[in-house]
Biotite code that builds the C-alpha atoms (Angstrom):
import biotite.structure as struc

atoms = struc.array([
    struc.Atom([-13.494, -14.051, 17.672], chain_id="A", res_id=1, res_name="UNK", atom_name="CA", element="C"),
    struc.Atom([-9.993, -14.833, 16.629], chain_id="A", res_id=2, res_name="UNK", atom_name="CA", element="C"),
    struc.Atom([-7.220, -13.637, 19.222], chain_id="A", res_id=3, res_name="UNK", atom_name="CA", element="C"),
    struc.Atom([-4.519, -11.656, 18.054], chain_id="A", res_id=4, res_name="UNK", atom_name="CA", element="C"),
    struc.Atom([-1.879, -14.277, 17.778], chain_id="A", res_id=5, res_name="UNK", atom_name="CA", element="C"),
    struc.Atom([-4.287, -16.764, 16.159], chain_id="A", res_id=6, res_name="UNK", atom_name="CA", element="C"),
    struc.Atom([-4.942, -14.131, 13.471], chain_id="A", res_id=7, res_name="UNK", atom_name="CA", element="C"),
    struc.Atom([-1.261, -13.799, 12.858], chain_id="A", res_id=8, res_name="UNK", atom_name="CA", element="C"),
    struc.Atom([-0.564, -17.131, 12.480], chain_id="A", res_id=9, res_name="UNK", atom_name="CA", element="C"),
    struc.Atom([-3.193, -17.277, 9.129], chain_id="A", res_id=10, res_name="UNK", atom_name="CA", element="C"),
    struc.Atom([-2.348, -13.765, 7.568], chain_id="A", res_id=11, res_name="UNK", atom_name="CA", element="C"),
    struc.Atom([0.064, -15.166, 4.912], chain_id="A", res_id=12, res_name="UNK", atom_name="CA", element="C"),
    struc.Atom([0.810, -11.974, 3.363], chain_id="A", res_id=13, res_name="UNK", atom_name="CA", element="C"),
    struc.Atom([0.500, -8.519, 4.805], chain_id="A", res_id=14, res_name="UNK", atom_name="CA", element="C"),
    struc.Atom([-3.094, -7.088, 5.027], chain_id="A", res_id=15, res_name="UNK", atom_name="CA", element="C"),
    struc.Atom([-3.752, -3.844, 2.964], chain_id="A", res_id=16, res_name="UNK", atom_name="CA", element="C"),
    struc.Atom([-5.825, -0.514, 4.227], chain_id="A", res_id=17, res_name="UNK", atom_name="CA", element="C"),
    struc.Atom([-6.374, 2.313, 3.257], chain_id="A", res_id=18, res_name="UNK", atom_name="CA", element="C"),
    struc.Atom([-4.788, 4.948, 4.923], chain_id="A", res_id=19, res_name="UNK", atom_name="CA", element="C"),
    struc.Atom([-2.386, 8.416, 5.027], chain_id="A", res_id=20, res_name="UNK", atom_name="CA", element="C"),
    struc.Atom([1.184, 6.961, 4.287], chain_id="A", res_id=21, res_name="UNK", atom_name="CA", element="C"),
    struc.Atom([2.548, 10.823, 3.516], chain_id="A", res_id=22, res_name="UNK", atom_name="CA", element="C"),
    struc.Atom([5.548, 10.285, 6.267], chain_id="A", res_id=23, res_name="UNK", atom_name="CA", element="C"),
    struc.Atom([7.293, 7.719, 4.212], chain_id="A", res_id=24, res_name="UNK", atom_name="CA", element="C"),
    struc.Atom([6.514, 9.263, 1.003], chain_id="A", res_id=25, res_name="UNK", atom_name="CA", element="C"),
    struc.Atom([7.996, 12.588, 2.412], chain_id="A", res_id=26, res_name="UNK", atom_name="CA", element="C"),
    struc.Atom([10.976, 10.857, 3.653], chain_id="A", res_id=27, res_name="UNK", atom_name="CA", element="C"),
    struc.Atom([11.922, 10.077, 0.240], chain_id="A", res_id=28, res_name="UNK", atom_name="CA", element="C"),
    struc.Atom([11.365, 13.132, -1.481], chain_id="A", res_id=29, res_name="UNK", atom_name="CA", element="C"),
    struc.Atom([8.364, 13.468, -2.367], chain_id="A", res_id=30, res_name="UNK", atom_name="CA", element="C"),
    struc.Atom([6.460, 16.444, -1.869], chain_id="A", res_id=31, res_name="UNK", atom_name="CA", element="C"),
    struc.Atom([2.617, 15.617, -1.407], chain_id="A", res_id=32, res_name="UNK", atom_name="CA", element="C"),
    struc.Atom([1.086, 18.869, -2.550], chain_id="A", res_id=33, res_name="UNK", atom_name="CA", element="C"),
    struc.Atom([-2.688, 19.430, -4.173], chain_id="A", res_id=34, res_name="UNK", atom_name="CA", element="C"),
    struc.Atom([-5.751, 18.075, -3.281], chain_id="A", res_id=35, res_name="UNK", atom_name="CA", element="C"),
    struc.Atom([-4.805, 14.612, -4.036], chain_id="A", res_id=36, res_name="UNK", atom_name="CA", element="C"),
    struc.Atom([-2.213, 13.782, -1.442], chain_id="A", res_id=37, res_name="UNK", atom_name="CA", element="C"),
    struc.Atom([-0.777, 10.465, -1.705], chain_id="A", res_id=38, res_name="UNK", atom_name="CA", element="C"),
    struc.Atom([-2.904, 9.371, -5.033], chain_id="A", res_id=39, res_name="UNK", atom_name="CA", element="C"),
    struc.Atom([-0.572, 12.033, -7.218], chain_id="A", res_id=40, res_name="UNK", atom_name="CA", element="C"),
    struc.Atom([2.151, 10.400, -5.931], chain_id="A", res_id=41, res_name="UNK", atom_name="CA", element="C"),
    struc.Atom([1.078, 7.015, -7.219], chain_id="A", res_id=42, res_name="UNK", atom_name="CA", element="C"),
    struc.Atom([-0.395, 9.195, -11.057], chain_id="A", res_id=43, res_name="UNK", atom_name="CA", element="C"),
    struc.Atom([3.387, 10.577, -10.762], chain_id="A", res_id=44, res_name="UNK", atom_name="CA", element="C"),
    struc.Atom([5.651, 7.889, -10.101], chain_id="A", res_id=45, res_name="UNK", atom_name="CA", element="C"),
    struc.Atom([4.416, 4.278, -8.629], chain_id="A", res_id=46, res_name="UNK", atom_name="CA", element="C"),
    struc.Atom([7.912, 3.303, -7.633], chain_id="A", res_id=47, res_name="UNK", atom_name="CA", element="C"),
    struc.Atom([7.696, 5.222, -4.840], chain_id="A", res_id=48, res_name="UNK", atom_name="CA", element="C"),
    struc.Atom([4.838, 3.870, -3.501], chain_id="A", res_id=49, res_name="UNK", atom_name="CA", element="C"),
    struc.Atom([6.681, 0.809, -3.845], chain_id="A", res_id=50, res_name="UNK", atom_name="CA", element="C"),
    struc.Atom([9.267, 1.550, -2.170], chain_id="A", res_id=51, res_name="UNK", atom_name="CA", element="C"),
    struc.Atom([6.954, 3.213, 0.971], chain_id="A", res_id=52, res_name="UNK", atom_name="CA", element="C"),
    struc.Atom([5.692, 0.557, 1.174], chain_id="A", res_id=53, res_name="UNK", atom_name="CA", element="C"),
    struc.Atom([9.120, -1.761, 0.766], chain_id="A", res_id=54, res_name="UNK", atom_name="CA", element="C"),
    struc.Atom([10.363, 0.019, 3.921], chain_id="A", res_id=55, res_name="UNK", atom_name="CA", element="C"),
    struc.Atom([7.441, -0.591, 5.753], chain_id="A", res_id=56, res_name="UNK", atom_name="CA", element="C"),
    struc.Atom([8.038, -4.343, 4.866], chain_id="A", res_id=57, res_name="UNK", atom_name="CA", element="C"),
    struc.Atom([11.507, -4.532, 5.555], chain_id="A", res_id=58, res_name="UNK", atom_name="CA", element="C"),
    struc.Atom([10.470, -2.707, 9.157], chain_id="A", res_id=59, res_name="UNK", atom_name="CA", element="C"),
    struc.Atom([8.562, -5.748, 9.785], chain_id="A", res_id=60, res_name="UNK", atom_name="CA", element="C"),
    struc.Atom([4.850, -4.809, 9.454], chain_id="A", res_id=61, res_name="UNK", atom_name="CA", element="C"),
    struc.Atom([1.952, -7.232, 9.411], chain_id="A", res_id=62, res_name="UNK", atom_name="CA", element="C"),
    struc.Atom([0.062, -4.778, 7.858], chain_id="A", res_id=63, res_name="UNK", atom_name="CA", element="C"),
    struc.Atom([0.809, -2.380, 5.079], chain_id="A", res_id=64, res_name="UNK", atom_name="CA", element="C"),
    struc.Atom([-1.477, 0.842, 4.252], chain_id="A", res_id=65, res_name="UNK", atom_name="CA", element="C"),
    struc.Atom([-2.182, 2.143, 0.919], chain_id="A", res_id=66, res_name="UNK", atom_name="CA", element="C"),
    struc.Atom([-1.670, 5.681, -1.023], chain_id="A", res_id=67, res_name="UNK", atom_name="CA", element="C"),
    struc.Atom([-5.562, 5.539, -2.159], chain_id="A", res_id=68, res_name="UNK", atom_name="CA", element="C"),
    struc.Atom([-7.062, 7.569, 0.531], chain_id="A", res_id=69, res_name="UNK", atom_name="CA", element="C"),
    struc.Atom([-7.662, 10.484, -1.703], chain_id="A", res_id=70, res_name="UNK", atom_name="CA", element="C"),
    struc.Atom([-8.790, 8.560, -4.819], chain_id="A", res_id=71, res_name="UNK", atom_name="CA", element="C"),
    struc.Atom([-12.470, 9.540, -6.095], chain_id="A", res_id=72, res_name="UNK", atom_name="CA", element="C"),
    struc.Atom([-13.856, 10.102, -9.554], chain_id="A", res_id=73, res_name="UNK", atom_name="CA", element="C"),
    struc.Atom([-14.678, 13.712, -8.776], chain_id="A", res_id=74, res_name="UNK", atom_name="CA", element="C"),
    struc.Atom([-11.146, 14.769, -7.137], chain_id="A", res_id=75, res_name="UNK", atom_name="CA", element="C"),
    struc.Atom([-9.496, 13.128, -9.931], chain_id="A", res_id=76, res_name="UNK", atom_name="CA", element="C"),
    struc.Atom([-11.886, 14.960, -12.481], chain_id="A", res_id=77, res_name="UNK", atom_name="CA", element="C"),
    struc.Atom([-11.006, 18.319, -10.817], chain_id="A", res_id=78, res_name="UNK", atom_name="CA", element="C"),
    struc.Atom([-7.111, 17.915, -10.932], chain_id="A", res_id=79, res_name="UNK", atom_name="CA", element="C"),
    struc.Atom([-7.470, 17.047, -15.124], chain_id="A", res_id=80, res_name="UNK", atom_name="CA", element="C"),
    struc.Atom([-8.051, 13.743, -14.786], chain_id="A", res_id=81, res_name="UNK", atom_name="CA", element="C"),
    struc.Atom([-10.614, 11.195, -15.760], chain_id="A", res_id=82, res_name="UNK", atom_name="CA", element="C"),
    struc.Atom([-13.113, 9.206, -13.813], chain_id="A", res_id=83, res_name="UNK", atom_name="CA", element="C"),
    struc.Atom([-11.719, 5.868, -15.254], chain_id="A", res_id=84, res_name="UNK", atom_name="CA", element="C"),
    struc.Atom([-7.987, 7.019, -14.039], chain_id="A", res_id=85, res_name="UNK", atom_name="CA", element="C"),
    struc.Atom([-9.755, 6.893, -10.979], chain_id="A", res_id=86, res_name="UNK", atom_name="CA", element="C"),
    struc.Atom([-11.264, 3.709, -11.478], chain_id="A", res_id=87, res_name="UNK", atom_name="CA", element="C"),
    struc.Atom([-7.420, 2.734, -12.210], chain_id="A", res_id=88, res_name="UNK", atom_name="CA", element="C"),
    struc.Atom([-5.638, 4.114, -9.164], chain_id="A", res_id=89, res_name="UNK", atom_name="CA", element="C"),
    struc.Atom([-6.864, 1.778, -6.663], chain_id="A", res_id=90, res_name="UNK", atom_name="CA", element="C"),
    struc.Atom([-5.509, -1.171, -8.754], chain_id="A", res_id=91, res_name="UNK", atom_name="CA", element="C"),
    struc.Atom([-2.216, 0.642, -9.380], chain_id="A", res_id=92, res_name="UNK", atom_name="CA", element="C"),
    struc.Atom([-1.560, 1.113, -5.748], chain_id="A", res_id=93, res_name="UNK", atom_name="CA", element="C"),
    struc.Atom([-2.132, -2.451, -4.986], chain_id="A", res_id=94, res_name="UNK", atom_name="CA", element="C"),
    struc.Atom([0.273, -3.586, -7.842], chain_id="A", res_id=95, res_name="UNK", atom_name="CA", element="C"),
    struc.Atom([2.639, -1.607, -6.274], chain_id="A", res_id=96, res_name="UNK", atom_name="CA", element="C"),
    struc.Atom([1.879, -3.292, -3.092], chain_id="A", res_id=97, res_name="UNK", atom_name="CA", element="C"),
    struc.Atom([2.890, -6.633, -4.719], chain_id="A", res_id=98, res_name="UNK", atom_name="CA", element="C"),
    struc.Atom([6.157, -6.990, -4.831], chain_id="A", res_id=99, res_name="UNK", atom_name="CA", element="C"),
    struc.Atom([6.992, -6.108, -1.137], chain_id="A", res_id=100, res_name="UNK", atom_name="CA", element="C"),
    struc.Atom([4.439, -8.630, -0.027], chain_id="A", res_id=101, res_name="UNK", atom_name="CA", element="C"),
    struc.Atom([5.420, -11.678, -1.635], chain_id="A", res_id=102, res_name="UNK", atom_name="CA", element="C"),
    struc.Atom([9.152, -10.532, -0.284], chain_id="A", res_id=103, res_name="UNK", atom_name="CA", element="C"),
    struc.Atom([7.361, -10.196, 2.995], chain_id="A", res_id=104, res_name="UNK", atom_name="CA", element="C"),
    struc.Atom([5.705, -13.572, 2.632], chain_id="A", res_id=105, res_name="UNK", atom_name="CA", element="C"),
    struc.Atom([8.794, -15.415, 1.753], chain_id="A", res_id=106, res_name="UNK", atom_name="CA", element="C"),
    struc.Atom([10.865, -14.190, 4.377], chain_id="A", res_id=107, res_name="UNK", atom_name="CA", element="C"),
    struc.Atom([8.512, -15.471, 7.099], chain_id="A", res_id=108, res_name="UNK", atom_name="CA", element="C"),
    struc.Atom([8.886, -19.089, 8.066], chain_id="A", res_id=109, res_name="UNK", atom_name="CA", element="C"),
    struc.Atom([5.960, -21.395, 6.659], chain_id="A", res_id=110, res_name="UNK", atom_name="CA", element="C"),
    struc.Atom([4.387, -21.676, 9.976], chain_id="A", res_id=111, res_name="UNK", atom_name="CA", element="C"),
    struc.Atom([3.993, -18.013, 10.307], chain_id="A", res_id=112, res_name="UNK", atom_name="CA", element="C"),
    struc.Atom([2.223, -17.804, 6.718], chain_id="A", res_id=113, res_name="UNK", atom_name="CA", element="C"),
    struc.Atom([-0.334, -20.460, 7.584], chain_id="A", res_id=114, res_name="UNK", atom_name="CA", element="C"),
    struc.Atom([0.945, -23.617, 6.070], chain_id="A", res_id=115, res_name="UNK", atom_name="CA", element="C"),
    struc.Atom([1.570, -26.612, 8.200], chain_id="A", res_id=116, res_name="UNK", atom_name="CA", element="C"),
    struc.Atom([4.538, -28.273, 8.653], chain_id="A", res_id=117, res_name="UNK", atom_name="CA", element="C"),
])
């Protein structure tokens, strides 16, 4: 088993989970209501799951969660929506995990990303 500092020194980006990130979202405004949570948020307006997770970056996390805790086929049926949107959201919630990552990744030195010297 890796140690932690060995598995630091090969994550070159930061890892994604799933998991509730409704304090950041709530800090900017948005109000997490319905049986979706975090997932209407990313049907409603992506950039601020890009910019959750942005802050999270620029806080200088090694691992960043993701809005798709409450993503199913049936929950999205029940709100209106369709079983493929659901098939969707995962993949829109890790595009909008993109951008902060590869900042993230290029703001750590090389050796910290897992390329030699």
């Amino acid at each position: 088993m890796l140690s932690c500092d060995e598995f630091l020194t090969r994550v070159s980006v930061p890892l994604a989970i799933d998991g509730g990130m409704s304090t950041e979202l709530e800090q900017q405004g948005c109000r997490l209501e319905g049986s979706l949570w975090t997932a209407q948020a990313l049907l409603d307006d992506p950039g601020l799951i890009e910019a959750a997770h942005k802050a999270y970056v620029d806080a200088g996390v090694g691992v960043v969660i993701t809005a798709s805790y409450q993503i199913s086929r049936a929950g999205f049926v029940e709100n209106g929506h369709t079983a493929e949107d659901a098939d969707r959201a995962p993949l829109s919630d890790l595009h909008c995990l993109s951008a902060p990552a590869e900042l993230h990744a290029g703001s750590r030195p090389s050796r910290e990303r897992g390329i030699p010297d």
